[in-house]
N, C-alpha and C positions, 0 to 999 in steps of 0.2 A: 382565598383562591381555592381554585378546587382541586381536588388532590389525585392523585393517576399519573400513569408513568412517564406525559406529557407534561406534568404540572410549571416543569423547571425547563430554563434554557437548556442546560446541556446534552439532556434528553431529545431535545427538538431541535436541536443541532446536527446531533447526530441520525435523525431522520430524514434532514435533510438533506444528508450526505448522502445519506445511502438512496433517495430519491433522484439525489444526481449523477452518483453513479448508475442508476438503469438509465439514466436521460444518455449521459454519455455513453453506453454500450450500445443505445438504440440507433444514435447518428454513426456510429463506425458500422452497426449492422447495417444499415439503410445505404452508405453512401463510402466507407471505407475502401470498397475495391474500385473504385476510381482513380482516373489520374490526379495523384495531387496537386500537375499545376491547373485542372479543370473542378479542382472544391476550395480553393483557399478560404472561403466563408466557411466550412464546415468545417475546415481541420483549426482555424480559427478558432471557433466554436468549443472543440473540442481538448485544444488548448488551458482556454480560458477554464472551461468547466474542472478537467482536470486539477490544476492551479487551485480553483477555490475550493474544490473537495478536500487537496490536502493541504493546505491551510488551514480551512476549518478544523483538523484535526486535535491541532494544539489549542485552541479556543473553547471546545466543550470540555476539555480537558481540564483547563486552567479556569473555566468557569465551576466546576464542580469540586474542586478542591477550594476556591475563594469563597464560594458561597455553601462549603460543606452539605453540598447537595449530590455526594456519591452512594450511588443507587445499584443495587444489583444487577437490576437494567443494564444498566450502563457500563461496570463493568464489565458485561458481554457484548450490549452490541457494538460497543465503541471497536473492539479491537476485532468482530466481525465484520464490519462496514471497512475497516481499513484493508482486511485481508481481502474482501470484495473488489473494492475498488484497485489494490494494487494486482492483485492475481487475473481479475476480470480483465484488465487493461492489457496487462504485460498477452495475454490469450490472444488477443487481436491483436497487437503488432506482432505477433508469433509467425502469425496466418496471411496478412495483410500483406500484398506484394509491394507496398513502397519500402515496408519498416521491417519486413523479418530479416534481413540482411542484420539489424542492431537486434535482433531476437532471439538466436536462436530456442528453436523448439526446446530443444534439451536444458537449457539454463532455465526453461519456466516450467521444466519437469522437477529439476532440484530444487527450483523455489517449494512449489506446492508439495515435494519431500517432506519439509523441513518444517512446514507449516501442519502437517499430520502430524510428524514428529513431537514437536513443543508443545502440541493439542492435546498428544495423547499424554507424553510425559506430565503434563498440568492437570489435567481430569485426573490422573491415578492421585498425583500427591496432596490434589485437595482431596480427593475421596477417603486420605489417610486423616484428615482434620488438621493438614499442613499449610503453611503460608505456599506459596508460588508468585511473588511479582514479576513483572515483565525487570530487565536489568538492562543497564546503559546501551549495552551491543544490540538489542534489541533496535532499540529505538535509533541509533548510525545506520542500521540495516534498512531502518523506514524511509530513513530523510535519503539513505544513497539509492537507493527504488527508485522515491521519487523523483529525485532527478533526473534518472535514470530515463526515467519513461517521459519529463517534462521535457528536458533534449532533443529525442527524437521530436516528439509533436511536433514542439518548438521549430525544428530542422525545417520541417514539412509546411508550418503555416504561416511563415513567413516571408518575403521575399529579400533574400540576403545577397550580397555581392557574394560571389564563387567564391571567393578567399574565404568568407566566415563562413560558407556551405561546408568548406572542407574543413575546416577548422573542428565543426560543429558535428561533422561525422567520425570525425574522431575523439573528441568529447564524449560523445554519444560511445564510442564504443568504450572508453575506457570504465565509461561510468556504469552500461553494461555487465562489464568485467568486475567493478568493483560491489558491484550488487550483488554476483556468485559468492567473490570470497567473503564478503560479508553474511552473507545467508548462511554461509558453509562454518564461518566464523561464531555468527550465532547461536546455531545448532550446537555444535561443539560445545561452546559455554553452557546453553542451556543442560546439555547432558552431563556435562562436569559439575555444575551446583546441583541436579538431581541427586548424583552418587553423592555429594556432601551431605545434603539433605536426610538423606535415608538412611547413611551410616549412622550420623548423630539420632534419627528417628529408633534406631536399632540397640543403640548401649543398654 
């Protein structure tokens, strides 16, 4: 087989992710500030796409650890394409008049905080020739995102009887809500195993 940064599934997993995240940025730009009960096919669409973006996520993951195919690569775009895809999306329903109600602007300012934050903390303590993995809250942060952001869509591209609309708006917000204090949560962790890190780097 030929060898390059494509050679392996996981790698081309993960491009394809991040190809469908510009696909789904490009339908919310195109067609987004419409009535959602005048695009159901699109938020449909957008739905779906969502959905198999982050799914995929744990598949090149788990393919790269079973077939001992973890790449440098990989280790970066993986956890770039997710931050794309969650940060890009959460932007648009920020902005978007059906969904910023379950948005607000200010929750997708402390998201993208947090995400400098952990970036920068990680660049310094590899730069020291230190381990940095991602850790459990991490990843609760990822999965309550996405639901997060799947809810809403969800809300929008389906046609629900008004009891599960309202149900589903308040899902939506709580899951929302649990996406701050999880980000907020994460943070925090992260910069508490930093100052472990460093002390122990220090004796």
């Amino acid at each position: 087989m030929k060898e390059g940064i494509f050679a392996h599934w996981p790698n081309r997993i993960t491009a394809i992710r991040f190809a469908g995240s510009l696909v789904l940025f490009l339908v919310l730009t195109l067609w987004g500030e419409r009535d959602p009960a005048e695009m159901k096919g699109i938020l449909l669409l957008a739905f779906w796409l969502f959905i198999f973006i982050a799914a995929t996520d744990f598949l090149d993951g788990y393919l790269a650890r079973r077939g001992n195919n973890v790449t440098a690569f990989g280790r970066i775009a993986d956890p770039f394409v997710d931050k794309v895809m969650v940060i890009g999306t959460m932007v648009f329903l920020a902005v978007l008049p059906w969904s910023r109600e379950w948005f607000p602007a200010w929750i997708v300012v402390v998201v993208v905080a947090r995400e400098f934050l952990v970036t920068g903390i990680r660049g310094y303590v590899e730069s020291l020739g230190l381990q940095f993995p991602a850790d459990w809250f991490g990843k609760i942060k990822m999965v309550i995102q996405c639901v997060a952001i799947g809810t809403v869509l969800g809300m929008f591209a389906f046609d629900w009887p008004e009891a599960a609309r309202e149900f589903l708006g308040v899902a939506a917000h709580v899951f929302v809500w649990g996406t701050l204090l999880s980000t907020i949560g994460s943070g925090t962790s992260y910069a508490l195993k930093t100052k472990r890190i460093l002390a122990q780097h220090t004796r």
